[in-house]
NUKOLPA-382135 format. One record per residue (C-alpha): residue number from 1; residue in one letter; x, y, z. Coordinates in Angstrom, 1 decimal, padded with zeros to 4 digits. Example, Ala and Ser with C-alpha at 12.3 -4.5 7.8 and 13.67 -1.06 7.14 Angstrom:
! residues 2
nr rest x y z
1 a 012.3 -004.5 007.8 .
2 s 013.7 -001.1 007.1 .
//
This chain:
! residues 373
nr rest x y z
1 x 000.0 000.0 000.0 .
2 x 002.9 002.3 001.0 .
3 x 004.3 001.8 -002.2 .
4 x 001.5 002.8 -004.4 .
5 x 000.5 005.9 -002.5 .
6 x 004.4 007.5 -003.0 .
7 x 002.8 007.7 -006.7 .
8 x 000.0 010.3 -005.1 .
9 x 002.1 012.1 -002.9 .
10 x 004.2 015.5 -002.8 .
11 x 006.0 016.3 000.5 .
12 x 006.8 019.7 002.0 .
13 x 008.6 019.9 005.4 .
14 x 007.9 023.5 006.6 .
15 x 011.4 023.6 009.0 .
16 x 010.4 025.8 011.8 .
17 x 006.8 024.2 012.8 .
18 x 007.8 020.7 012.0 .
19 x 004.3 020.6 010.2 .
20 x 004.2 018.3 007.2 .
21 x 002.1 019.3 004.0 .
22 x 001.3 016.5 001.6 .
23 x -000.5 016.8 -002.1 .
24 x -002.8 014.0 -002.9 .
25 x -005.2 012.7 -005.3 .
26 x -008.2 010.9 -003.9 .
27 x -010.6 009.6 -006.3 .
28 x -014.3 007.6 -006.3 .
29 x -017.1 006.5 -008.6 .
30 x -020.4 008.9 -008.5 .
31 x -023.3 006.4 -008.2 .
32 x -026.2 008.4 -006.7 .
33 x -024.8 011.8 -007.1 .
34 x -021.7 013.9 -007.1 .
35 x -022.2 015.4 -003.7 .
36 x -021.5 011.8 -002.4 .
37 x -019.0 010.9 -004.4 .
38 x -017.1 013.8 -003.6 .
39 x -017.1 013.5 000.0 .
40 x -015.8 009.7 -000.6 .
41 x -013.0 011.6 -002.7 .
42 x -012.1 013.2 000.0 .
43 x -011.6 010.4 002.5 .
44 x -009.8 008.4 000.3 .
45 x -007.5 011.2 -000.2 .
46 x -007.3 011.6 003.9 .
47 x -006.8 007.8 003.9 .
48 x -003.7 008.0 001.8 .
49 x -001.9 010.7 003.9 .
50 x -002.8 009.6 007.3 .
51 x -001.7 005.6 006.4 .
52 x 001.3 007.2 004.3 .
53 x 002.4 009.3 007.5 .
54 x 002.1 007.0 010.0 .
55 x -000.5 008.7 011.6 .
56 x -004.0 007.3 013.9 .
57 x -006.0 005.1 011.2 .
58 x -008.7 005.1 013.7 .
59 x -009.1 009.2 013.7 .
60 x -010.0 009.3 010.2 .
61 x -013.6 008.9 011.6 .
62 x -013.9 011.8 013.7 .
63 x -013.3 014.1 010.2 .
64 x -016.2 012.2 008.6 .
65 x -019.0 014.6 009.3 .
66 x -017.3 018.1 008.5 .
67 x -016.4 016.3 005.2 .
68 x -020.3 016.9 004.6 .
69 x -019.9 020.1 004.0 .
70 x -018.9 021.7 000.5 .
71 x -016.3 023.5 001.0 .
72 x -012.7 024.7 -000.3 .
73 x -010.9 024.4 002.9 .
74 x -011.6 022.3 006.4 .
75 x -009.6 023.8 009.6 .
76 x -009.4 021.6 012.5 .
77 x -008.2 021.4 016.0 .
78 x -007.2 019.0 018.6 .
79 x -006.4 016.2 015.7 .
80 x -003.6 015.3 014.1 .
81 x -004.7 016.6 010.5 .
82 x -004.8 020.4 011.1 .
83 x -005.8 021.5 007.6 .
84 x -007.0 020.3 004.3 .
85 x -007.0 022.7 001.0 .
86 x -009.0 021.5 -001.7 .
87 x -007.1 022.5 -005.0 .
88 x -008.9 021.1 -008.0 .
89 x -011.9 018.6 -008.7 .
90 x -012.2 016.9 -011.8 .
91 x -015.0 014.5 -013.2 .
92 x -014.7 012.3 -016.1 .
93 x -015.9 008.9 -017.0 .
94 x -018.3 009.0 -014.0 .
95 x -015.4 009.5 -011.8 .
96 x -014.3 012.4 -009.8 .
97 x -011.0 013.0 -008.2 .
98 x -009.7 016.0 -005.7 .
99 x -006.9 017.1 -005.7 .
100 x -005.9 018.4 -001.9 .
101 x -003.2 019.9 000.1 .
102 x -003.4 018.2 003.6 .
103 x -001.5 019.8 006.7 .
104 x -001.0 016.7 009.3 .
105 x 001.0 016.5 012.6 .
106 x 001.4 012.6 013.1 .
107 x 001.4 012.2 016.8 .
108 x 003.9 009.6 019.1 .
109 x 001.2 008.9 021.4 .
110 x -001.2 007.6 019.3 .
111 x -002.7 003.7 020.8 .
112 x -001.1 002.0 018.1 .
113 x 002.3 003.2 019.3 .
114 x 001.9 002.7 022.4 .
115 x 000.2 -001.1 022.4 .
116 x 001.3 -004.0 020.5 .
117 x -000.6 -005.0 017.8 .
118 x -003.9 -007.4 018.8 .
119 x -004.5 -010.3 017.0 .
120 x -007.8 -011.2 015.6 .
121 x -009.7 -014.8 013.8 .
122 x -011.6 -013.6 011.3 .
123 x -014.8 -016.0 010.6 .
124 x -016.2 -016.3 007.0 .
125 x -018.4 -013.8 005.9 .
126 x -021.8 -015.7 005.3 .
127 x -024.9 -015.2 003.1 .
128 x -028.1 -014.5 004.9 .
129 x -029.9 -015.0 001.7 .
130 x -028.2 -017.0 -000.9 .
131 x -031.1 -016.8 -003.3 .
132 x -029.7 -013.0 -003.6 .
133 x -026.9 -014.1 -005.2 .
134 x -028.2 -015.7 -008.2 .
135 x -027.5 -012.6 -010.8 .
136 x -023.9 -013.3 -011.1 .
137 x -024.1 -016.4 -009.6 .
138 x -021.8 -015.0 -006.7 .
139 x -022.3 -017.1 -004.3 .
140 x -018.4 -017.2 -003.4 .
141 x -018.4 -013.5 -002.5 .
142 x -018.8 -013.9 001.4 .
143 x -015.5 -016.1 000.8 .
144 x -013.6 -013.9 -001.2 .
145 x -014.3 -010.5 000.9 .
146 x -013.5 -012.3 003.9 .
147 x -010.2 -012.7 002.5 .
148 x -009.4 -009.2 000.9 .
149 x -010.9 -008.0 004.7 .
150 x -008.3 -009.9 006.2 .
151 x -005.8 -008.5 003.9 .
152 x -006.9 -005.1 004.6 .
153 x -006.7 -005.9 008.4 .
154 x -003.5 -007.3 008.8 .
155 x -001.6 -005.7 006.1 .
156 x -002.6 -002.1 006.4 .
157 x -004.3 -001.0 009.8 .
158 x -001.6 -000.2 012.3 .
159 x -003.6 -001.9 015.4 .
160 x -003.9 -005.4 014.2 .
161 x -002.2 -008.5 013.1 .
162 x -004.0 -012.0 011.8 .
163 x -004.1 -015.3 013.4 .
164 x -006.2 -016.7 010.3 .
165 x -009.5 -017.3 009.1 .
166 x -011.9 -020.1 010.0 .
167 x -015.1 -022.2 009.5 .
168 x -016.1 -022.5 012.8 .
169 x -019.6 -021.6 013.8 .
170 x -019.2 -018.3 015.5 .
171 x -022.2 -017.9 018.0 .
172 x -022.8 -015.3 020.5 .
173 x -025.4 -017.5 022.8 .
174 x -022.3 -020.2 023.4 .
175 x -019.5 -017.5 024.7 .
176 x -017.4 -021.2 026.3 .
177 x -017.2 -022.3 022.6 .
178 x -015.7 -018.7 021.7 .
179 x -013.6 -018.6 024.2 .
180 x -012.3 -022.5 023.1 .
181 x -011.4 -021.2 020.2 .
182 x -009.6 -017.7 021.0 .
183 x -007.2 -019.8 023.1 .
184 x -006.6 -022.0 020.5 .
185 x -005.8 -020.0 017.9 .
186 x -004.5 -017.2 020.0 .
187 x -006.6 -014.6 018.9 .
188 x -007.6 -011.7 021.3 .
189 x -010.8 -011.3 019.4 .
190 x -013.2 -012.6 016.6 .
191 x -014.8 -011.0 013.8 .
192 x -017.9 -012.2 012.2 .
193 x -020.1 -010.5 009.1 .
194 x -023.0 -011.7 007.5 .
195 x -023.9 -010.2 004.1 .
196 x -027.7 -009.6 004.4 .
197 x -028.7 -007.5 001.4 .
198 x -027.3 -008.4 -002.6 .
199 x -030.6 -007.2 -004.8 .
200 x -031.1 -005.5 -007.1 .
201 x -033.1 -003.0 -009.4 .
202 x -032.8 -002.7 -012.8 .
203 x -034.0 000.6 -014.4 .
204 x -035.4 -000.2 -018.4 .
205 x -034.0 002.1 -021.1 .
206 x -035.7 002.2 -024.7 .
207 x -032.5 002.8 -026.7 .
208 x -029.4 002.0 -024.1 .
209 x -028.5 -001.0 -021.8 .
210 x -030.8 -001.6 -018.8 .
211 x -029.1 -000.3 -015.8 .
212 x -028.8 -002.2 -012.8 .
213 x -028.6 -000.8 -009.3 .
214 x -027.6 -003.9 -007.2 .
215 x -027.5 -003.2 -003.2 .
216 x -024.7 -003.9 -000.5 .
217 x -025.2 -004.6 003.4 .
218 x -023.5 -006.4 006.1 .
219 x -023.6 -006.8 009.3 .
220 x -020.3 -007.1 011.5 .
221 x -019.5 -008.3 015.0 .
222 x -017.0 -008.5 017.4 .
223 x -016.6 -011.0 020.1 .
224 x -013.6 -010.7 022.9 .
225 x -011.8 -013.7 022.8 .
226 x -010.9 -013.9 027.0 .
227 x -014.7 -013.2 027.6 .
228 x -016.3 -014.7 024.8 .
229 x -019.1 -011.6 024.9 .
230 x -019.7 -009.1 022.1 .
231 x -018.3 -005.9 022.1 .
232 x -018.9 -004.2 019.2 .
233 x -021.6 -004.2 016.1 .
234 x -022.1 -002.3 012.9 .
235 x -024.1 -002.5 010.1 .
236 x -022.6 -001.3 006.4 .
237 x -025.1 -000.4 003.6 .
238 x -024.2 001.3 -000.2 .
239 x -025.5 001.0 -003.9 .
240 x -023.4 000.3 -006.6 .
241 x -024.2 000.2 -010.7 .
242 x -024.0 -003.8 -011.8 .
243 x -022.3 -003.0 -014.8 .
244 x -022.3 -007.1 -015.7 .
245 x -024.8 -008.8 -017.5 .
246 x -027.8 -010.7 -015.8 .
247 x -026.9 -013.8 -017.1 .
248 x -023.7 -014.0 -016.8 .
249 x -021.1 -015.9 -013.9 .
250 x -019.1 -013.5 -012.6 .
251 x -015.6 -014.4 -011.2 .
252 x -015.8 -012.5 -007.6 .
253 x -011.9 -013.3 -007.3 .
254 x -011.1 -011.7 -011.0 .
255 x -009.6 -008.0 -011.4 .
256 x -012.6 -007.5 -013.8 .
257 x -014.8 -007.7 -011.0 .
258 x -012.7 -005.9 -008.1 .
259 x -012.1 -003.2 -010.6 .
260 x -015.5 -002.6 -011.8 .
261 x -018.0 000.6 -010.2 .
262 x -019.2 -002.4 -007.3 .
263 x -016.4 -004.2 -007.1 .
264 x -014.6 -000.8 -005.7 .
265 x -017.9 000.2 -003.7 .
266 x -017.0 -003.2 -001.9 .
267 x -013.5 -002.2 -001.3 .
268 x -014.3 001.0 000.2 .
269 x -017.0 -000.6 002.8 .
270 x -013.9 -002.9 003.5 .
271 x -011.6 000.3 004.6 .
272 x -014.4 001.8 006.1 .
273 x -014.6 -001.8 008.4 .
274 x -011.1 -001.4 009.2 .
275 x -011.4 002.6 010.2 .
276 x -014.3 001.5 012.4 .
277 x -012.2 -000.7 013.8 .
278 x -009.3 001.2 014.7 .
279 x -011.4 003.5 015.9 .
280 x -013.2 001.5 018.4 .
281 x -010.5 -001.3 019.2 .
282 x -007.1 000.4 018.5 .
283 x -007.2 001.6 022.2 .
284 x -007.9 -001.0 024.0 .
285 x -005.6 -002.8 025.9 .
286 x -003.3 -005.5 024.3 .
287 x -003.1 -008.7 026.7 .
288 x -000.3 -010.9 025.3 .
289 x 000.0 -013.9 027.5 .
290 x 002.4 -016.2 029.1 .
291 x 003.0 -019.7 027.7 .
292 x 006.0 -021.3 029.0 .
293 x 008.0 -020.2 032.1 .
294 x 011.8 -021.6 032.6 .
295 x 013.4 -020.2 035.8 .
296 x 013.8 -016.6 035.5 .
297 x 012.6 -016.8 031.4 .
298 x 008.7 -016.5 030.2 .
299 x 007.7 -016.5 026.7 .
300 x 004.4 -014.6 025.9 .
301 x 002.4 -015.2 022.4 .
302 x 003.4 -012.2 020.7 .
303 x 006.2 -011.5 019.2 .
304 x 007.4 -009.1 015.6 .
305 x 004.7 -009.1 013.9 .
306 x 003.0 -007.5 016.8 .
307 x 005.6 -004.5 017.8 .
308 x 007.6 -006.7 020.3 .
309 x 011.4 -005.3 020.3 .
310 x 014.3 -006.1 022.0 .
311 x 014.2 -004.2 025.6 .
312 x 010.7 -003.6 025.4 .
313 x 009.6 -003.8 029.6 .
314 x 006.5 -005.1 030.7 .
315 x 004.2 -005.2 033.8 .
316 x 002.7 -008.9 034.9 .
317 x -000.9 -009.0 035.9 .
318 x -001.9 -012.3 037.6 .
319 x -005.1 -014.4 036.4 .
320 x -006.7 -016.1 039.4 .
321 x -010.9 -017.2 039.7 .
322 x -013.3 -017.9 042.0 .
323 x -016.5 -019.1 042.8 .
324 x -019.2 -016.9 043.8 .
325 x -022.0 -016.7 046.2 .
326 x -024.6 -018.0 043.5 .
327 x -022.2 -021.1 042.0 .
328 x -020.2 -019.1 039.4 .
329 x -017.0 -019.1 037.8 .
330 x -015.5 -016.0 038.2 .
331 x -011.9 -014.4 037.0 .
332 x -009.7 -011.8 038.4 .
333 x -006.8 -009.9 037.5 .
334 x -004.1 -008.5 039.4 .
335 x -001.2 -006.4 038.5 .
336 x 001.6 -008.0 040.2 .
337 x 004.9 -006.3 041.5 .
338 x 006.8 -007.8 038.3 .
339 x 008.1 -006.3 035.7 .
340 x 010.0 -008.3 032.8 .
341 x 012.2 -007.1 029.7 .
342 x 012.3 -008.6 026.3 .
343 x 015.5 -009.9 024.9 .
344 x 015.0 -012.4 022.5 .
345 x 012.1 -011.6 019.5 .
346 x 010.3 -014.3 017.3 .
347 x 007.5 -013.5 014.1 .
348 x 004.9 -014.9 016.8 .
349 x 006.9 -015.2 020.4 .
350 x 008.8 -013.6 022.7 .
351 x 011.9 -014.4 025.3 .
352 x 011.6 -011.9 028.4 .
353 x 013.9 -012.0 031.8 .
354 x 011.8 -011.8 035.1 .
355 x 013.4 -008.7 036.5 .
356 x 012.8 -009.1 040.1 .
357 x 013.8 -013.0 040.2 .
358 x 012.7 -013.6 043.8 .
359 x 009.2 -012.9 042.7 .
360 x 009.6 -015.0 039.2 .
361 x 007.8 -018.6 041.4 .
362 x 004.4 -016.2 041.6 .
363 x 004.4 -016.3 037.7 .
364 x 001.6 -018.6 036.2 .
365 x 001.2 -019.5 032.8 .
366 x -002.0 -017.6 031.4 .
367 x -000.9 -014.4 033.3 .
368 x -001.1 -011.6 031.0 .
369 x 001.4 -008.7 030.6 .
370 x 001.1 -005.5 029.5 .
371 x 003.7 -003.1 027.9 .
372 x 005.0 -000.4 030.1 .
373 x 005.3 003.3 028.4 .
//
């Protein structure tokens, strides 16, 4: 991703505020009218300079709703974008594309900075309706967005990293089952989606090709893999032109179909996922957790791929349980006295000396740690 935006962007260092400005070009497809297609113009060229930067994914959300508004220039405070200058708009071939001069201050405190990356299962996307998917015949596109989700999730938001994708039945009203399978697969949380809307409307012409309006929605959820509750929820819904025949099988895996007017509609809902995401996760806190103690050595279940360096120190929170008054399982966490420090870094583990040794017998495997500013 990094690579293809460089292609979009200009760079100015302004010396004496440290203040960045970058020239981008975001573009989009109008379907229902230029107003909307220009607003998602504008996000995907905010998308491009805050990943580019290194900036907070998960703010991008907060700008949405003054992106509304038609105007030249947007002013903001208390973010890390502080300005954007809209310099030229262009539409052709039912496209439009902005060109915009974006002001951004990328923070050091941002939560993905500060945490290590949490890892997620993703589920596979299912169809609530399958009938739905009979123009086309693409009944392999909860499969194949699942995938280019989990792409988008693990290659290009800055909070998470991927354990995998399964086939398991994911279902809320069995939370023991969920939390069976967090453990082992080592996922701090699951994501689920159901695709619950694929019709569509075709509008006759006399002279030209019927046109065919074919509707997107999806329902997503998020369940915590040490609780085995949902957290989180949110539905997705946009229109997109068909621009395939009725009777033909279309290839949902084929660059035909990804780069056609829905094709990219479905992308963008897959970003917009992601933002949500990183906008409601990205600051919760990461729980790696130990899985093999040797004297004064633990290992914990993160490692690289998760921001896990050399030196890195962390604090040691017990897990203990009980039973309460009414017959019930309960857990309960305690930050211990122990601190540890990294020295040895794996893709997916992690070596790290008990610092205070004659505290280093307390140490259980399942106790979390978490890392220390």
């Amino acid at each position: 991703m990094k690579k293809s935006t460089l292609l979009f962007l200009t760079i100015f260092y302004i010396k004496c505020s440290y203040a960045i400005w970058y020239e981008v070009t975001g573009v989009a497809t109008i379907v229902s009218s230029e107003e909307v297609a220009r607003i998602h113009a504008l996000e995907d060229a905010l998308f491009k300079v805050v990943q580019f930067s290194g900036a907070d994914l998960g703010s991008i959300n907060r700008l949405r709703p003054y992106l509304k508004s038609d105007q030249k220039e947007y002013q903001f405070t208390n973010h890390e974008v502080r300005y954007i200058s809209v310099q030229q708009q262009k539409i052709q071939n039912n496209m439009i594309s902005i060109e915009a001069q974006i002001d951004i201050y990328p923070s050091a405190t941002s939560c993905h900075v500060d945490q290590y990356k949490k890892t997620f299962l993703l589920n596979k996307i299912s169809l609530a309706f399958p009938e739905q998917a009979v123009i086309g015949k693409i009944y392999n596109i909860g499969n194949d967005l699942t995938h280019m989700l989990n792409h988008q999730l693990d290659q290009e938001s800055k909070s998470f990293s991927s354990v995998g994708i399964t086939d398991y039945e994911i279902n809320k009203n069995y939370p023991e089952r969920l939390k069976m399978i967090a453990q082992d697969t080592g996922a701090q949380y699951i994501i689920t989606g159901k695709i619950v809307d694929l019709t569509t409307t075709v509008n006759k012409k006399l002279i030209t090709n019927d046109i065919i309006q074919r509707q997107f929605a999806i329902e997503m959820e998020i369940f915590n893999g040490k609780s085995g509750r949902k957290i989180y929820n949110q539905n997705y819904r946009e229109v997109a032109t068909w621009p395939f025949s009725r009777i033909s099988k279309i290839n949902t895996k084929s660059a035909h179909f990804w780069n056609s007017h829905y094709g990219k509609m479905l992308m963008r809902v897959v970003r917009n996922i992601m933002l949500d995401l990183e906008s409601q996760i990205s600051c919760k806190i990461t729980l790696p957790e130990v899985v093999a103690k040797f004297r004064s050595t633990v290992i914990i279940n993160l490692g690289r791929l998760h921001g896990v360096k050399e030196g890195d120190r962390v604090q040691l929170w017990h897990i203990g349980s009980f039973i309460d008054r009414k017959g019930l399982a309960r857990n309960v966490v305690n930050q211990s006295k122990i601190t540890l420090t990294v020295f040895r870094v794996y893709d997916n583990q992690a070596e790290l000396k008990i610092d205070q040794e004659d505290l280093g017998r307390s140490i259980q495997i399942g106790d979390l740690v978490h890392k220390l500013s």
